[in-house]
C-alpha positions in Angstrom: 72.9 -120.9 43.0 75.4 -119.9 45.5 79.2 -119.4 44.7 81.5 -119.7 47.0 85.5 -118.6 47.7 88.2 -119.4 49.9 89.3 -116.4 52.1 92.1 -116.3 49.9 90.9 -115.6 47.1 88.4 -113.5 48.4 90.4 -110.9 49.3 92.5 -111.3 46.0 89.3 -110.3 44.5 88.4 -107.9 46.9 91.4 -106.1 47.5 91.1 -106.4 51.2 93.2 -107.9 53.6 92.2 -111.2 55.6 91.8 -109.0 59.0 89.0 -107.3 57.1 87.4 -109.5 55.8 87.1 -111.5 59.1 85.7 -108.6 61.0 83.0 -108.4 58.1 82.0 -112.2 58.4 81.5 -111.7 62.8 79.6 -108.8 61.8 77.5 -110.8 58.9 78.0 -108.4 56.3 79.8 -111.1 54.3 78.0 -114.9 54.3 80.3 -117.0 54.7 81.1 -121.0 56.2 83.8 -123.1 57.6 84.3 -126.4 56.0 87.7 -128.9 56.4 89.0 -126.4 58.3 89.1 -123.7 55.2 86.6 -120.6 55.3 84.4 -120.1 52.3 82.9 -116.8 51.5 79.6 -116.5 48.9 80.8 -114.4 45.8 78.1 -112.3 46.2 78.9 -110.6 49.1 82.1 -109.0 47.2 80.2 -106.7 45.6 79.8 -105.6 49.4 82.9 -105.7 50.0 84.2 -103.5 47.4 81.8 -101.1 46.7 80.6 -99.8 50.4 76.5 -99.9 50.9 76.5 -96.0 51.1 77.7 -95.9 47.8 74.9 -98.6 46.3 72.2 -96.4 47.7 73.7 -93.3 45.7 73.8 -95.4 42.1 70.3 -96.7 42.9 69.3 -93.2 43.8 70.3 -92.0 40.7 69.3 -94.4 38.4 69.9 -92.2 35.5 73.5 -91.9 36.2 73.5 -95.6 36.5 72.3 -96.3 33.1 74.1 -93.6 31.4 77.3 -95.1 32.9 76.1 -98.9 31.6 75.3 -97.2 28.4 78.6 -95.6 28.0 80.3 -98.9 29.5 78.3 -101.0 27.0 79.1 -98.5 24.2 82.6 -98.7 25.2 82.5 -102.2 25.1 81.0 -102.5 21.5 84.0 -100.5 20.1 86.7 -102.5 21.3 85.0 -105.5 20.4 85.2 -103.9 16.6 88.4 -103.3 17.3 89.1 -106.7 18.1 87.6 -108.1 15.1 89.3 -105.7 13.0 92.8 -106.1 14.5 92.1 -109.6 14.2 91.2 -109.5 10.3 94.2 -107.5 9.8 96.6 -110.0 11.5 94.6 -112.7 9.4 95.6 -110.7 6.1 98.9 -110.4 7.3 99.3 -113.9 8.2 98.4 -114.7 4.7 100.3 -112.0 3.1 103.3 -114.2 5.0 102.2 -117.4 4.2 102.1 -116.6 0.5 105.5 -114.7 0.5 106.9 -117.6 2.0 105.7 -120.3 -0.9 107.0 -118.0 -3.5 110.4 -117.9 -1.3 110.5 -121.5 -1.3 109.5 -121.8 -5.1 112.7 -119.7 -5.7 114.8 -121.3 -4.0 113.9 -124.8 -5.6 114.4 -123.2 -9.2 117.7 -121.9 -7.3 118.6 -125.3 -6.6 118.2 -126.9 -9.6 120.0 -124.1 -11.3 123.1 -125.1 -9.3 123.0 -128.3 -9.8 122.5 -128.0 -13.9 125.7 -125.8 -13.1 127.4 -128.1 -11.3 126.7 -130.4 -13.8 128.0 -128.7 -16.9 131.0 -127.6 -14.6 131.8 -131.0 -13.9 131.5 -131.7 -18.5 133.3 -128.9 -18.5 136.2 -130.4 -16.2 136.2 -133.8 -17.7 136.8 -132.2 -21.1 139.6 -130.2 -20.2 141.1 -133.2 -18.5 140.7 -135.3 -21.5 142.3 -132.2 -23.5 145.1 -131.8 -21.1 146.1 -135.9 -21.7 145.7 -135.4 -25.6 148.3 -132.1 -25.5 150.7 -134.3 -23.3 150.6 -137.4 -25.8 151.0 -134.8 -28.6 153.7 -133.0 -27.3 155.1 -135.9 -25.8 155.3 -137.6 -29.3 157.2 -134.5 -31.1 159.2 -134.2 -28.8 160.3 -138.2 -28.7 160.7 -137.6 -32.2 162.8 -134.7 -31.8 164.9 -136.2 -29.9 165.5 -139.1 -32.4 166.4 -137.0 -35.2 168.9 -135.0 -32.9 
């Protein structure tokens, strides 16, 4: 199955500029075909394009350097994959940490809320009482004095 790129993207890939890359499809060292006008290059040949062939005959004459380099690479790879599922674990107990700090926040603030309004409440008793006690001191007083002033 071939794969094929515009010569844009191409040399995004490759790192080369258009002039380049050109040159390399008139010499055939890159397949590529012209269709609507826009030139399509076969993804293969960018591993051509970016690693020269002088330097492909090097790794495949020394094959052990090759696959100690995959091994390391592949080793590499294994640890930041652990990584990544650790990292990720730790955000997950993190997230939940949160999650449950948060419904203990909120269950707070609901036992804070109906502690103000039971306050607010009693307050409000508390007002009406001392209203009613205010009207029964002024009918009081204003009775001894009305009879005050009669007897004067």
């Amino acid at each position: 199955m071939q794969t094929w790129l515009t010569l844009e993207e191409f040399c995004k890939l490759s790192g080369k500029d258009k002039k380049e890359v050109l040159k390399a499809c008139k010499q055939k060292e890159l397949k590529c075909k012209k269709s609507d006008g826009v030139i399509y290059i076969e993804i293969e040949s960018l591993a051509n394009a970016i690693v020269p062939v002088e330097e492909l005959e090097v790794i495949e004459n020394n094959n052990d350097v090759a696959e100690r380099t995959i091994g390391m690479l592949l080793t590499l790879h294994e640890k930041v994959l652990m990584s990544k599922d650790e990292t990720i674990e730790a955000l997950k107990e993190e997230n939940e940490f949160l999650k449950n700090s948060i419904y203990s926040i909120q269950e707070v603030y609901e036992d804070s809320q109906e502690t103000i309004k039971r306050l607010q409440k009693q307050l409000e008793i508390c007002q009406n009482e001392l209203e009613f006690c205010r009207k029964k001191y002024k009918l009081m007083w204003g009775k001894v004095l009305k009879k005050e002033n009669e007897e004067k």
